[in-house]
C-alpha positions in Angstrom: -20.5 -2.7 -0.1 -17.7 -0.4 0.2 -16.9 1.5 -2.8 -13.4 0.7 -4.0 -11.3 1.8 -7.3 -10.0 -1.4 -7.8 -13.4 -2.1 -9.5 -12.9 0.7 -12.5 -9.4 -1.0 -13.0 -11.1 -4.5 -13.1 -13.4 -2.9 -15.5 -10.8 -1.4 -17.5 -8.9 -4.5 -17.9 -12.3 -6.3 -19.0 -12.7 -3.8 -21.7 -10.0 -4.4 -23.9 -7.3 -7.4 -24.9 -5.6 -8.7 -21.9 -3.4 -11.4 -20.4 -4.6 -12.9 -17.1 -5.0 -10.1 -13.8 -2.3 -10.7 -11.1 -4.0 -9.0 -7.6 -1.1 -8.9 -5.1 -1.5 -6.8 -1.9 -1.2 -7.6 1.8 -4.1 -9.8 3.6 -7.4 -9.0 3.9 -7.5 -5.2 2.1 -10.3 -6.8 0.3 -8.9 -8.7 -3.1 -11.1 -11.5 -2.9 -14.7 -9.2 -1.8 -14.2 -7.3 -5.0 -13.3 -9.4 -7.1 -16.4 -11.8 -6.7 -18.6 -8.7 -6.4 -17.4 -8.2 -10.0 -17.4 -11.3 -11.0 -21.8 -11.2 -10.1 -22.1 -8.2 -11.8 -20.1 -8.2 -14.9 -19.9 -11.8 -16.2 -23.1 -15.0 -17.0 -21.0 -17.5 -15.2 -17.9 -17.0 -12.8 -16.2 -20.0 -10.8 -13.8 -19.3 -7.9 -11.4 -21.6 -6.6 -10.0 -20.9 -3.5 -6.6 -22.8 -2.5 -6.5 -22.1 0.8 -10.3 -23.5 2.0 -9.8 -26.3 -0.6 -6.2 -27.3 -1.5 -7.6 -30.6 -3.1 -8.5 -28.0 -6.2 -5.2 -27.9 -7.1 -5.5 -31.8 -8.6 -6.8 -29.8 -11.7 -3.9 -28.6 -12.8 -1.7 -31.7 -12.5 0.8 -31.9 -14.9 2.0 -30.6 -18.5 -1.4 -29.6 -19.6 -2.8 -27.1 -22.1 -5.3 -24.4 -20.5 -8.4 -26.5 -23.1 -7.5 -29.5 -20.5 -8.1 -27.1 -17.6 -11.7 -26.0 -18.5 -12.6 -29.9 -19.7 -11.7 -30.7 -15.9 -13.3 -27.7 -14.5 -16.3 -28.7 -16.4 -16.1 -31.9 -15.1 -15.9 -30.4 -11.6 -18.7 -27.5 -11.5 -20.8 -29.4 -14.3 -22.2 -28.8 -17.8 -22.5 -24.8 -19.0 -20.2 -23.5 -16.0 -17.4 -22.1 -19.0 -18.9 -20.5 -21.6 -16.3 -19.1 -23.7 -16.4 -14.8 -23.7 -18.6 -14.9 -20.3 -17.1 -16.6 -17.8 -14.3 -15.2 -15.1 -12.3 -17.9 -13.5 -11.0 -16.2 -10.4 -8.3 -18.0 -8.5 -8.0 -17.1 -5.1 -5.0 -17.4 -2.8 -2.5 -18.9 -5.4 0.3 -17.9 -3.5 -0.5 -21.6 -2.1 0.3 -23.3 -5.5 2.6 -23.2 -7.9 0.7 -25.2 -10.3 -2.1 -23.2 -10.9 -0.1 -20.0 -10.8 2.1 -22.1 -14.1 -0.9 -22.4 -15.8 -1.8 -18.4 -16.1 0.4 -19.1 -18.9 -1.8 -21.3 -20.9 -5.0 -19.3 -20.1 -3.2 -16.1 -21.2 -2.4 -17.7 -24.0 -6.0 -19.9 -25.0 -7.3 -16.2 -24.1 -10.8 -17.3 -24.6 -12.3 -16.8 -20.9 -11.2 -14.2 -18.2 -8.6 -15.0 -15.6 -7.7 -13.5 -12.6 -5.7 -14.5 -9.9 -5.0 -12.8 -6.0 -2.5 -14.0 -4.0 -0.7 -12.0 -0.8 2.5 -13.7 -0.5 3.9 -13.6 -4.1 6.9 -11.9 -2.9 8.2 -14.0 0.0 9.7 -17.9 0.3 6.8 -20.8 0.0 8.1 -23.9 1.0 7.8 -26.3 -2.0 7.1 -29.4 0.4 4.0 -27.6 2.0 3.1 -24.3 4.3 5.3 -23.9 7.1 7.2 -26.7 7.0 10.8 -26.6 6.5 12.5 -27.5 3.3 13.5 -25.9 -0.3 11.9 -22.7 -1.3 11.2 -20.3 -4.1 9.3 -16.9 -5.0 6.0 -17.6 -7.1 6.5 -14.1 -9.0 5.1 -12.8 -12.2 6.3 -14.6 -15.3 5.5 -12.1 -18.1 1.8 -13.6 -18.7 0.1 -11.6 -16.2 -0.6 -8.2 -15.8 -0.1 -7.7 -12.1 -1.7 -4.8 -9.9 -1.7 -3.8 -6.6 -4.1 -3.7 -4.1 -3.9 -1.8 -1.1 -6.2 -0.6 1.6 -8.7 1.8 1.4 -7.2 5.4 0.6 -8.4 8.6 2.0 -11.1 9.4 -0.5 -12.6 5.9 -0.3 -13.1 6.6 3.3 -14.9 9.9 2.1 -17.1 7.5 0.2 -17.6 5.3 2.7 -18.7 8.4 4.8 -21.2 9.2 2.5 -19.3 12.8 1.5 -20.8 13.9 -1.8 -19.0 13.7 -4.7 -19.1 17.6 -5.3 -17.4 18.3 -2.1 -14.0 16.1 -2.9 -14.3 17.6 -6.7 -14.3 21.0 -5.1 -11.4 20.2 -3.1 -9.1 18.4 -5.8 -9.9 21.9 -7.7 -8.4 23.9 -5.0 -5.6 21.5 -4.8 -4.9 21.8 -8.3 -5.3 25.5 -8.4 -2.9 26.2 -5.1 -6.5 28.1 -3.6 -7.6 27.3 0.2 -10.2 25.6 1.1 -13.3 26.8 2.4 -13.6 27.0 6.2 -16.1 24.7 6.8 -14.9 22.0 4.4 -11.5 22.3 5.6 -12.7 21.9 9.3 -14.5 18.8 8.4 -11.8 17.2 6.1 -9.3 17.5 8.9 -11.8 15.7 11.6 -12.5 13.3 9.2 -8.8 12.6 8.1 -8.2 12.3 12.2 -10.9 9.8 12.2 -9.5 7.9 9.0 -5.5 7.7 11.1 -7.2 5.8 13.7 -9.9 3.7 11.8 -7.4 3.4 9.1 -8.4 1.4 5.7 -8.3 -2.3 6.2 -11.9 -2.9 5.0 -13.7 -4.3 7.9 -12.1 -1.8 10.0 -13.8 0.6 7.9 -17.2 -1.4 7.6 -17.6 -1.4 11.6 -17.0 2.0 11.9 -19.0 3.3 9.5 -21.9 1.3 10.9 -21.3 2.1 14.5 -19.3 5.2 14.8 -17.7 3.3 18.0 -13.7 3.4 17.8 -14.2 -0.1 20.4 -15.4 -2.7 17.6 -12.2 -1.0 15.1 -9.9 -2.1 17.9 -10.6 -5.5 18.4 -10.8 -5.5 14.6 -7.4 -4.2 14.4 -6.6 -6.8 17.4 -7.4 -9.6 15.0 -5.4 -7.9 11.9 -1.9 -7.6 13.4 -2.6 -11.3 15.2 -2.8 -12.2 11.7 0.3 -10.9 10.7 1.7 -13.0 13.4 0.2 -16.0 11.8 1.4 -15.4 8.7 4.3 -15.1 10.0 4.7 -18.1 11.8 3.2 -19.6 8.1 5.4 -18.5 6.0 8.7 -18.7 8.2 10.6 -21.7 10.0 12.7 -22.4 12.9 14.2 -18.8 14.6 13.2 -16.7 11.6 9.6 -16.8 12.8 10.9 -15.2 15.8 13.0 -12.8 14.3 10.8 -11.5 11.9 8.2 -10.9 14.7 10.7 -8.8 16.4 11.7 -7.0 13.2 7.2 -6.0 12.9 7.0 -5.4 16.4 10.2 -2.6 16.3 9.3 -0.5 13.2 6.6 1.5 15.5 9.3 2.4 17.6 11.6 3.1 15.3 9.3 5.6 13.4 9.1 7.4 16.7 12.4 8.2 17.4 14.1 11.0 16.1 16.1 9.5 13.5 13.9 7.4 11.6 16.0 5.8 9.5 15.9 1.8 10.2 17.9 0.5 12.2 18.6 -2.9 13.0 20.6 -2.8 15.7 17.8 -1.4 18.0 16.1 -4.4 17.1 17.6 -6.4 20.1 20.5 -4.3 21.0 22.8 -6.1 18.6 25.9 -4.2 17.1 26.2 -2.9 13.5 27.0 -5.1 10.5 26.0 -8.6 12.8 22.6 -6.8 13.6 22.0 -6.2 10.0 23.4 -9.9 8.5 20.8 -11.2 11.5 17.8 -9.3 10.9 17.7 -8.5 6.7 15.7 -11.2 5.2 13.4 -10.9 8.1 12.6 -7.0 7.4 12.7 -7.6 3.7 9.9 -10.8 4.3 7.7 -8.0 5.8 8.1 -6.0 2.9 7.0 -9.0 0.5 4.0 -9.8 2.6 3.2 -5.7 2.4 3.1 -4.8 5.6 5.8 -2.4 5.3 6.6 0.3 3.3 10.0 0.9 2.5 11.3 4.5 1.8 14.9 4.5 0.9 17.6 7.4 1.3 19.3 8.9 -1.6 22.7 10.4 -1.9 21.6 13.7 -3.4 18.5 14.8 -4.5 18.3 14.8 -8.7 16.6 12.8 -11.3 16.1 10.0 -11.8 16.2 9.4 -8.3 16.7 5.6 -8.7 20.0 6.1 -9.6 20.9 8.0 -6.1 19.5 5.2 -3.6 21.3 4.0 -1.4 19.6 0.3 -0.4 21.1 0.2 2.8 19.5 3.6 4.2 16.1 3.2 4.5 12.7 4.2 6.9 9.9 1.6 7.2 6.6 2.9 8.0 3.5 0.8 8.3 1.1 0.0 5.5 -1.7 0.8 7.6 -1.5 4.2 10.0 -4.8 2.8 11.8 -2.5 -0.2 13.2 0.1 1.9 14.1 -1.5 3.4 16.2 -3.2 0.3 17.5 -0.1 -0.7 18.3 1.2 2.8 19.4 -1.9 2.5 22.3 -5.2 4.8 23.3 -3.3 7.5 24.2 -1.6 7.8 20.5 -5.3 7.6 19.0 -6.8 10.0 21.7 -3.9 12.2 20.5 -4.3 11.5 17.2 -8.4 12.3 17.6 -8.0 15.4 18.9 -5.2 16.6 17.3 -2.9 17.0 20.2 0.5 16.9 18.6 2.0 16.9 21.9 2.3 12.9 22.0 4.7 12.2 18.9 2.4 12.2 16.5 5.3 13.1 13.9 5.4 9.4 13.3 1.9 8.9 12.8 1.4 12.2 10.2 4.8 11.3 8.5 3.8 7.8 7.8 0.0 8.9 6.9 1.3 10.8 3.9 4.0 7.6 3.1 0.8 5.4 2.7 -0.9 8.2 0.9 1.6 8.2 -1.9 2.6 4.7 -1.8 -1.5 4.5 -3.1 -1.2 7.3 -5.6 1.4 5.2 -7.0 4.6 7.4 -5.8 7.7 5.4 -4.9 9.2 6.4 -1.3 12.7 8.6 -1.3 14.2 11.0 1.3 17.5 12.8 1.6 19.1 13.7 5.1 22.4 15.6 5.4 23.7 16.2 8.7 26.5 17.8 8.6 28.0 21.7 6.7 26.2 24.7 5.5 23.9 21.9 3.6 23.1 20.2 6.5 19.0 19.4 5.6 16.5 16.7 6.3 13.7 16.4 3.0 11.0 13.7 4.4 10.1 12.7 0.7 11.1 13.4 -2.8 9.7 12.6 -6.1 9.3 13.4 -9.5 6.5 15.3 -11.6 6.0 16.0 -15.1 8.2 19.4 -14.7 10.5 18.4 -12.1 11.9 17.5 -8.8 9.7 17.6 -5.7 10.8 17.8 -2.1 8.3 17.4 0.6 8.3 18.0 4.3 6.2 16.8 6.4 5.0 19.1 10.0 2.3 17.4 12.4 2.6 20.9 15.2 1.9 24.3 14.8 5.4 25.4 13.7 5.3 25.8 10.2 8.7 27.2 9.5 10.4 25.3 6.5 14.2 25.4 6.7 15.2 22.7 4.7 12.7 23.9 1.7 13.7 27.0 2.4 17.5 26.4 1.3 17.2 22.9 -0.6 17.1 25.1 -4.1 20.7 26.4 -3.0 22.3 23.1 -3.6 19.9 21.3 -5.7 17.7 21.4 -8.9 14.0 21.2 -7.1 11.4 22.5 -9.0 8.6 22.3 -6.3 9.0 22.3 -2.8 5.7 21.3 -0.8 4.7 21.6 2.7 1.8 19.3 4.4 0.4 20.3 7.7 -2.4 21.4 9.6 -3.3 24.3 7.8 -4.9 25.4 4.6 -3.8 25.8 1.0 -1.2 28.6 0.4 2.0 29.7 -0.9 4.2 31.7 0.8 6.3 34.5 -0.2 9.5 32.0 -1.0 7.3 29.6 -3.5 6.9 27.3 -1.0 3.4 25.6 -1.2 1.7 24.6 1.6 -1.1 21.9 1.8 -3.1 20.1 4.5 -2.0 16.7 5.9 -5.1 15.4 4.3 -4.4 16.9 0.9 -1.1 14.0 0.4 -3.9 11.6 -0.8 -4.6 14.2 -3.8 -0.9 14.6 -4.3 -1.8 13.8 -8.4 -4.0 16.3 -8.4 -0.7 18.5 -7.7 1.1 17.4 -11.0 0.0 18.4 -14.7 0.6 16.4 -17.1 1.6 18.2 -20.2 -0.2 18.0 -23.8 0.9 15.2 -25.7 0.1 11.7 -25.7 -0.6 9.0 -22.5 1.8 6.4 -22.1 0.1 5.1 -19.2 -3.7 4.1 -17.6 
């Protein structure tokens, strides 16, 4: 069983007074294993209802009823003793496929007298009321205030160290030179950095992970991946009608192309040669159903670079990388992941590394921002920006051997950074203008790079 940390934040949630659990997160990144491996371990009884193997379950929660009228008809389904009140997890799986059940987290948050949780993957984009993929009225099944909802994503870089077996002691050791701005050992950096080359191609969908891990063959993670993205296509054709299932292929099928050109920055016009505002009218609820489903990531532009930087966004400047980097490159071919093995940087691989790190701080919780100014004495490109505890960050990401910083270098001249950090293929430093330097790997420790200052926690 793959170690995952969506099992501590089951357990917290268990610990103390709670609402139902929302899980949302793209397909198959391994809601429903976990969940039911908790459920065995932490619970006397557990029943789990899945809508999509067996839509007729949703007869159970027919009508106005109170959440006591649920559990005398699940009794009367599963038999005698299968609810016991304080031991028993009812886990409802794929309830993005009706609205019923998803109405009545309500009355169980409510009755709060046996443990709830709920996954579903397509909580964010149109269900057609009058049944999967067919045409007709539609609405969002999103949280309603009786849920606590959390995100599931796939497996982040130091998962994949535990599925490699790398001892704890090793990735403490290296979250202590992170935090301390100190390089890494040689040999631990050396093996990190293969092992991070690995994880861009295997990537961290689960069973991707699982096959490699068991045969250290890259061929079974391909047809694995295979099957993943011919799943997306499903789901889209699911969960769209008519010309939009067409158009929101084209929409997944351009963003790996688009990430590799120069200019990042979406466009839709490349999408089928189309012409400015049409292009973008055609294509927007397509690009933002990918989004829903979680197979994109969005990172949006901001005017200037200041806190908070929500209030600088601009919504209609914007990069989408892939929630995955292991299926970009899949897509991208065997000579991106041959490149991507050996560390060539002479095939692109700018896109790959920049939307590596994307993925690494959409999992560590970091919302996606860049700034780009092309034009004057200020004229800069800053690949991300957030915020820590004592400031502005601006980041840069560098996939070659050039490690000159320009835009870090004269970003303070124009704007209030406090940090300015560098990730490439190179060890921990910082260099004689402040700027801090990390390897690519070291984005998926990026909160090991902000300290939190004494005083009380406002958040888990």
């Amino acid at each position: 069983m793959l170690r995952r940390k969506m099992y501590d934040t089951l357990r917290e949630w268990k610990s103390r007074r709670h609402k139902c659990l929302l899980i949302t997160g793209q397909r198959q990144v391994g809601k429903t294993f976990i969940v039911e491996a908790f459920a065995k371990a932490e619970y006397r009884n557990h029943i789990t209802i899945n809508f999509s193997d067996s839509p007729q379950m949703e007869s159970i929660f027919e009508g106005d009823i109170t959440a006591e009228e649920i559990i005398r008809r699940l009794t009367l389904h599963f038999g005698a003793g299968s609810i016991v009140e304080g031991e028993t997890l009812l886990f409802l799986d794929g309830i993005q496929d009706t609205k019923r059940a998803f109405s009545a987290l309500k009355q169980f948050s409510i009755y709060n007298r046996i443990d709830v949780i709920a996954s579903g993957s397509m909580l964010d984009v149109r269900i057609p009321q009058s049944g999967i993929g067919v045409e007709g009225e539609v609405e969002n099944l999103m949280p309603m205030g009786y849920e606590e909802p959390v995100t599931m994503h796939p497996l982040d870089f130091e998962e994949y160290l535990w599925a490699r077996d790398i001892p704890e002691e090793v990735i403490s050791g290296v979250r202590s030179c992170i935090r301390d701005r100190i390089p890494i050992d040689r040999h631990t950096y050396d093996v990190l950095t293969s092992l991070y080359r690995e994880f861009l191609i295997v990537g961290g969908m689960p069973e991707a992970v699982r096959e490699y891990v068991e045969t250290r063959d890259f061929r079974p993670v391909s047809r694995v991946q295979n099957e993943l993205v011919s799943s997306c296509i499903r789901d889209i054709n699911r969960y769209n009608s008519g010309i939009d299932r067409v158009k929101t292929a084209e929409c997944f099928d351009s963003i790996p192309y688009q990430l590799a050109d120069t200019n990042r920055k979406f466009m839709y016009s490349r999408i089928s040669g189309g012409q400015g505002r049409r292009s973008s009218d055609r294509y927007m609820e397509n690009l933002l159903w990918i989004k829903g489903a979680g197979y994109g990531n969005f990172c949006y532009g901001v005017t200037q670079p200041a806190q908070p930087l929500g209030k600088y966004v601009k919504r209609d400047m914007f990069k989408v990388y892939l929630s995955d980097t292991g299926l970009l490159l899949h897509m991208y071919g065997d000579k991106a992941r041959l490149a991507a093995y050996n560390g060539d940087h002479s095939y692109n691989f700018g896109a790959v590394a920049e939307n590596a790190v994307a993925n690494n701080l959409v999992k560590s919780g970091i919302g996606l921002f860049y700034y780009v100014n092309k034009k004057g004495e200020g004229k800069m490109e800053l690949d991300f920006l957030t915020e820590f505890w004592d400031g502005l960050v601006a980041m840069e990401v560098k996939s070659g051997t050039d490690s000159t910083a320009r835009s870090l270098s004269k970003v303070r001249d124009y704007f209030p950074v406090k940090r300015r950090i560098m990730f490439e293929e190179d060890n921990i430093r910082v260099d004689e203008d402040g700027i801090e330097h990390y390897p690519l790997f070291a984005s998926a420790f990026i909160r090991d790079m902000d300290r939190a200052p004494e005083g009380p926690r406002f958040s888990y």
